[in-house]
N, C-alpha and C positions, 0 to 999 in steps of 0.2 A: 928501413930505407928512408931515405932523408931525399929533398928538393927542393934548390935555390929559387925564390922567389923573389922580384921586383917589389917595393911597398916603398912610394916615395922617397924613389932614388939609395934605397937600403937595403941590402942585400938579408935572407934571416931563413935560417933552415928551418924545415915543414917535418912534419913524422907523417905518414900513411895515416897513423890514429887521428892526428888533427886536422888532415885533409878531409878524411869519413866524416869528422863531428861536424867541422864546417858546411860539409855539404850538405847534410844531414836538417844540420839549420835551416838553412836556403830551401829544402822541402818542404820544413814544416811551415817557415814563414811562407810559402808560396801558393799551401794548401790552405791557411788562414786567410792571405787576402782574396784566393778567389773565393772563398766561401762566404766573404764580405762582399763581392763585387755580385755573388750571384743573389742574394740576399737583396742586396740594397736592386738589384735589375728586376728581383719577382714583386717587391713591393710600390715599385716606381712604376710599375704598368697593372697593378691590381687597383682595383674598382670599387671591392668590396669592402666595408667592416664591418665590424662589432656591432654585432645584436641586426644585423642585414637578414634579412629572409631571401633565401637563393633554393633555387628548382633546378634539377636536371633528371636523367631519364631514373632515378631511384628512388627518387621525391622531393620532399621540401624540408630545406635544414635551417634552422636559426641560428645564425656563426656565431659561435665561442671561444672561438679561438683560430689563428690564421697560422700557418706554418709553411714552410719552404719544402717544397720539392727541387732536387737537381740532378735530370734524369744523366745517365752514363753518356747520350746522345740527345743532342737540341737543346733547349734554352729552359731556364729555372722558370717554376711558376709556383705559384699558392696553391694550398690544399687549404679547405676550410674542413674544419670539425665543429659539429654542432649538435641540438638536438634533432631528432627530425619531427615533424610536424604531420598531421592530417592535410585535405584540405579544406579544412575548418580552419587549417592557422592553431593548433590546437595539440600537444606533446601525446604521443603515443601514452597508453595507459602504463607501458613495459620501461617506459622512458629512452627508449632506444637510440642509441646515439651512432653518428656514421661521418665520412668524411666524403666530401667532393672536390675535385680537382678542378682547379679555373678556368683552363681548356673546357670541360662539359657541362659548365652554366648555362643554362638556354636562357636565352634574352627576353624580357618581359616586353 
């Protein structure tokens, strides 16, 4: 099945297969720039970084590393991964390592 398209002022017949690929594209480029947008939103409103000492109700973590969350509903935020700490400030003996979500930072 073919369909006459407009493409300045030029008329050019379409296949059903290059319609799908085209559209196809338009998804993935669409799910790359939000994954950009929400990206670039979690880190424009994070607070924290590198080597930051952050508390919430599980304990005390030393950030190592920051990464994106983008839940299915509501707005991207940061997860930090670190190690966790006593509070001594001090790396578990087991070296235990855990992640917190920037929403559950209790504020110092």
């Amino acid at each position: 099945m073919q369909f006459k398209i407009a493409i300045k002022n030029e008329y050019t017949l379409m296949t059903l297969d290059e319609y799908e690929y085209k559209k196809n594209l338009l998804l993935i480029r669409y799910e790359e720039d939000r994954s950009q947008l929400d990206k670039e939103y979690a880190l424009f409103n994070n607070n924290v970084k590198l080597g930051d000492i952050i508390k919430d109700n599980g304990g005390i973590v030393r950030v190592e590393k920051i990464m994106i969350h983008t839940p299915t509903k509501g707005k991207p935020t940061c997860v930090y991964q670190g190690i966790r700490l006593t509070k001594k400030l001090l790396p578990f003996k087991n070296g235990e390592r855990c992640n917190v979500f920037q929403n559950s930072v209790i504020k110092p």
